[in-house]
C-alpha positions as semicolon CSV with decimal commas, in nm:
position;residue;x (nm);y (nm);z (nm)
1;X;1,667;2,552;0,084
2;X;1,467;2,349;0,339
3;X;1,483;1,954;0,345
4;X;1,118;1,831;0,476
5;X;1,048;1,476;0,556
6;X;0,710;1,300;0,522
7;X;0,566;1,004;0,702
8;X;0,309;0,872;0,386
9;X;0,076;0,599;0,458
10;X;-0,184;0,498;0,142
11;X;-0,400;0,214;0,017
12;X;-0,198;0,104;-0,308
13;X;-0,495;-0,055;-0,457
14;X;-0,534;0,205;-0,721
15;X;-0,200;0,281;-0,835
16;X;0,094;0,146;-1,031
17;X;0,335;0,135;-0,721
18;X;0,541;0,377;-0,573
19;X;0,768;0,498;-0,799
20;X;0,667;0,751;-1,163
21;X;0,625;0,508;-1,435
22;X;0,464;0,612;-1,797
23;X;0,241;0,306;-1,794
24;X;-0,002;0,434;-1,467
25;X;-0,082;0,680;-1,236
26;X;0,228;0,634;-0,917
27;X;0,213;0,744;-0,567
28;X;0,502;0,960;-0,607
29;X;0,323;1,123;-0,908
30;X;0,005;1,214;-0,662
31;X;0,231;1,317;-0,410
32;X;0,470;1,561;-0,631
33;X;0,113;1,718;-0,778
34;X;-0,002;1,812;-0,476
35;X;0,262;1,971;-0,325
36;X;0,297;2,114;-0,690
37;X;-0,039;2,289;-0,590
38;X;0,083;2,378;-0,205
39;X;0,387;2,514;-0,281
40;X;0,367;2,712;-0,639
41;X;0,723;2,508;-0,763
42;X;0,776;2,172;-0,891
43;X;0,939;1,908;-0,639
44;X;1,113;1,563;-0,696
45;X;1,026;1,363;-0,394
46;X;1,255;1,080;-0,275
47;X;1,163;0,765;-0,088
48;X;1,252;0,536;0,172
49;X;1,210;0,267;-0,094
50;X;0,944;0,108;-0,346
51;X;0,645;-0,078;-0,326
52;X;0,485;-0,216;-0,610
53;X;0,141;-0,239;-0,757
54;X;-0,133;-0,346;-0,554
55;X;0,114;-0,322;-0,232
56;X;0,024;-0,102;0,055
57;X;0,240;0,105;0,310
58;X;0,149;0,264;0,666
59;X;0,537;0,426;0,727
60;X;0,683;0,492;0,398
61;X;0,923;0,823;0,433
62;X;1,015;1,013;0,215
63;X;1,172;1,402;0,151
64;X;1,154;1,719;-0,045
65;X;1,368;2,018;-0,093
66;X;1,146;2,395;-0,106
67;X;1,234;2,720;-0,063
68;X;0,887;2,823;0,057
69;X;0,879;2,923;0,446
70;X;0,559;2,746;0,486
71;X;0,472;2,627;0,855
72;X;0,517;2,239;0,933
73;X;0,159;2,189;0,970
74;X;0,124;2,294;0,638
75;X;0,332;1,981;0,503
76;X;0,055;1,784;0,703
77;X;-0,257;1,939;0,733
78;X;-0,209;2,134;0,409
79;X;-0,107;1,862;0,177
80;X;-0,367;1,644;0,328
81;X;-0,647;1,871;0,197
82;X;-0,471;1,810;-0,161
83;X;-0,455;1,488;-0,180
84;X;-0,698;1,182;-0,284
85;X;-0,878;1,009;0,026
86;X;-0,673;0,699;-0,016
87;X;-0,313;0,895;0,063
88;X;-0,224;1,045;0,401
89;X;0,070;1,242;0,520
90;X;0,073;1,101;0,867
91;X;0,349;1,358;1,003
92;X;0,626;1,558;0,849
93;X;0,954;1,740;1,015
94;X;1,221;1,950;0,868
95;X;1,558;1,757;0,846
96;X;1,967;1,848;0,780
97;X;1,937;1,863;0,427
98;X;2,226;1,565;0,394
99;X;1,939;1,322;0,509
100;X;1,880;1,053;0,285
101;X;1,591;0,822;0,375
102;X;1,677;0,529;0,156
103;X;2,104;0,538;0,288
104;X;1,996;0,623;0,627
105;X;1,748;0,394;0,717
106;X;1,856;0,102;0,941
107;X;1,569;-0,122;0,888
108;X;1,219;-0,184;0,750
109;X;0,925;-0,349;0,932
110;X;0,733;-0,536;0,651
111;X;0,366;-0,739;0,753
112;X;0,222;-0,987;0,496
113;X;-0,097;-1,062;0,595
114;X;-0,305;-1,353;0,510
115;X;-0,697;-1,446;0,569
116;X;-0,719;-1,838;0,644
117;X;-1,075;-1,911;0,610
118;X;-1,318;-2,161;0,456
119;X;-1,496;-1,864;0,236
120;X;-1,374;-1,586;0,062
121;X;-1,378;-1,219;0,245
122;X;-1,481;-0,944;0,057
123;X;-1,409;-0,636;0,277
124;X;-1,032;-0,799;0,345
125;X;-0,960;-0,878;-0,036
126;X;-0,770;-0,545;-0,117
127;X;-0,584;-0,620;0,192
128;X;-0,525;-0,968;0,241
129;X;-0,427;-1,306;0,081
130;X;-0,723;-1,537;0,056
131;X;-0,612;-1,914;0,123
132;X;-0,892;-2,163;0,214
133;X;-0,611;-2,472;0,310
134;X;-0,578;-2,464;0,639
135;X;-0,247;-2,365;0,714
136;X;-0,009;-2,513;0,969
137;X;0,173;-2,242;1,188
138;X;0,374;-2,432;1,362
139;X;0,557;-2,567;1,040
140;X;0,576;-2,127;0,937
141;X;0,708;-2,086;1,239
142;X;0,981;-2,346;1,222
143;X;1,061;-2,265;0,863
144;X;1,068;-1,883;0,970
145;X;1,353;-1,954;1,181
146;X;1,614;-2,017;0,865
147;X;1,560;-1,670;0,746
148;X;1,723;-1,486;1,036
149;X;2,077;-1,378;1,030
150;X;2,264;-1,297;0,738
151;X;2,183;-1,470;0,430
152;X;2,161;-1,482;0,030
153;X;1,849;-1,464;-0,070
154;X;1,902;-1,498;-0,449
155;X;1,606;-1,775;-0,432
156;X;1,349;-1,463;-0,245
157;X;1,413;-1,161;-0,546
158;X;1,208;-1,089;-0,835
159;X;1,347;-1,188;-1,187
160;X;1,407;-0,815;-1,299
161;X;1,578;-0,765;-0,928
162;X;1,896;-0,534;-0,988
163;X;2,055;-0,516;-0,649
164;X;2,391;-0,589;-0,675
165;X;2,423;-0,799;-0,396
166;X;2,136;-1,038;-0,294
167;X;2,306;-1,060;0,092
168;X;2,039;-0,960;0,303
169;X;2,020;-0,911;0,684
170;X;1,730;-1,019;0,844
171;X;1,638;-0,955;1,250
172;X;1,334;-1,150;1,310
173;X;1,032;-1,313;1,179
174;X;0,709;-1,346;1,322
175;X;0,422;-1,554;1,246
176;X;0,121;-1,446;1,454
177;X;-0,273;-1,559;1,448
178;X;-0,549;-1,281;1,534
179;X;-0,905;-1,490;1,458
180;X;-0,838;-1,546;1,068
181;X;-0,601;-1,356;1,035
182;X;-0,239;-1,475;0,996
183;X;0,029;-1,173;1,041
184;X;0,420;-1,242;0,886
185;X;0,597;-0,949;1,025
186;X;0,936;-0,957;0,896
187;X;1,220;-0,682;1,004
188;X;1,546;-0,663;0,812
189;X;1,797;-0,399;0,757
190;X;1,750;-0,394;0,389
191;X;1,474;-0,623;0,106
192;X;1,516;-0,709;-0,229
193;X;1,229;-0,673;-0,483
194;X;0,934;-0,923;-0,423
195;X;1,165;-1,075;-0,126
196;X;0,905;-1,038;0,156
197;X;0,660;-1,198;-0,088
198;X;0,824;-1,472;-0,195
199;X;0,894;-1,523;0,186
200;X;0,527;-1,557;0,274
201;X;0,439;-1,756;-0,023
202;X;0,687;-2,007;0,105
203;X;0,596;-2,013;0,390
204;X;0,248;-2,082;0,275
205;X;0,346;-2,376;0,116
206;X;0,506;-2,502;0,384
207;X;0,200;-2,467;0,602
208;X;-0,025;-2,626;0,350
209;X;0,242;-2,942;0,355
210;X;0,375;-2,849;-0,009
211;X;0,724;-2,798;0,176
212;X;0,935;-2,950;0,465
213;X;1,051;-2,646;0,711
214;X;1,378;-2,704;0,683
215;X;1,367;-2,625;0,292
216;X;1,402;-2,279;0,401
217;X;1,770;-2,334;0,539
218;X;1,851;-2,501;0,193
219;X;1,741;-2,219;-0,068
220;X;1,938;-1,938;0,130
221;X;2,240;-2,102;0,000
222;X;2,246;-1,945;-0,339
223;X;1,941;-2,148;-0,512
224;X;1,774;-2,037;-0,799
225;X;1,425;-1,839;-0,783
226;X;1,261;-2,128;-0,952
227;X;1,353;-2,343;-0,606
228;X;1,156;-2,126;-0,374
229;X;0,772;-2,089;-0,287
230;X;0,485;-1,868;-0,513
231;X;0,487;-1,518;-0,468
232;X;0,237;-1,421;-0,278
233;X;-0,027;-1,141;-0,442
234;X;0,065;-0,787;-0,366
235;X;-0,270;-0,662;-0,154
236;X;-0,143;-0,934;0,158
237;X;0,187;-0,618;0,151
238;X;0,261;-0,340;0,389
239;X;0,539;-0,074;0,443
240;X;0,508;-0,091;0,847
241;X;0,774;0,124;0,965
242;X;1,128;0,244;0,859
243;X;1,372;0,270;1,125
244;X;1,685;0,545;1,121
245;X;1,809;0,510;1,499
246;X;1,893;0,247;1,756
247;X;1,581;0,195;1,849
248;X;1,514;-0,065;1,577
249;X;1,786;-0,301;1,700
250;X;1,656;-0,236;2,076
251;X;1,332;-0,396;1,952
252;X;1,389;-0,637;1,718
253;X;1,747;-0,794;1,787
């Protein structure tokens, strides 16, 4: 039995999230059906993590167990023919068939983007968060600061969250400016679900003067969701990169 990892990068615009759900047509669902077709056997595919609706991912890994002999390129090239224009397998490699991509992974590069401009944008609105208030970076930046370390971010998770811990370890944020375009890259060892969104949307806030920076230092104390910022809409989210070696903490510590 072979163990073959993917490197999947697709516009989540069109689908339910990541994960099979009976209510919508999931990237894992496209995924399994194609290799379905490429291999001649069923196959469970298991991820790095999940992204919701709407949310978008350039790195997401994830594996499959075959016993078909079938060349690498064929897990690329191959599967790429099979599947819908707005998927890509960007690379794939055969791994020790203990590999786990969600256990093994040492970190996850999330960006949030957001389009700060007077008038709407229509070719960045399936990728982007549309604010029209100017926004104050410097005020992002100094809130930004509070979320590195380790910290409980019980006041950053979704209501229907069901992590067992909300202790999160976070390596650095960055708030960066290209023309309209404001970047929130965020790298952390591990997220909870809606965290990075929440993060932005507070952040938000506090650029738009709805929030003193050093808010951000109070609600990773334990506060209640209700206590933190919006969460931001799903289409601003993307999966950058997950990291399984040193080479993440060489970067980004």
């Amino acid at each position: 039995m072979r163990t073959i990892k993917l490197i999947l990068e697709y516009d989540g615009t069109n689908y339910v999230g990541w994960q099979l759900q009976p209510n919508g047509l999931s990237i894992q669902q496209v995924v399994e059906e194609a290799l379905e077709r490429l291999l001649g056997e069923q196959v469970r595919v298991y991820s790095s993590g999940r992204t919701d609706a709407g949310v978008h991912a350039k790195g997401m890994v994830a594996v499959f167990r075959t016993q078909r002999n079938l060349p690498l390129r064929a897990f690329t090239y191959g599967l790429n023919n099979l599947l819908p224009c707005d998927i890509k397998v960007q690379g794939s490699a055969e791994v020790d068939a203990d590999f786990n991509p969600r256990a093994d992974a040492k970190g996850k590069h999330y960006r949030y983007t957001i389009v700060n401009a007077p008038h709407r944008s229509p070719l960045s609105r399936l990728y982007a968060w549309q604010l029209k208030a100017p926004l104050d970076l410097d005020l992002m930046r100094e809130a930004a600061v509070h979320f590195v370390g380790e910290r409980d971010f019980c006041a950053f998770r979704a209501s229907g969250c069901s992590a067992r811990t909300t202790v999160r370890t976070i390596y650095s944020v960055e708030v960066v400016r290209s023309g309209e375009f404001i970047h929130i890259d965020v790298f952390g060892s591990g997220f909870l679900r809606n965290m990075v969104r929440i993060m932005a949307g507070t952040l938000a806030e506090i650029g738009q003067g709805k929030m003193p920076p050093d808010v951000v230092a109070a609600l990773l104390t334990g506060q209640a969701r209700v206590n933190a910022g919006m969460t931001a809409p799903p289409q601003g989210l993307c999966l950058m990169e997950v990291f399984y070696g040193s080479e993440f903490f060489l970067d980004n510590i």
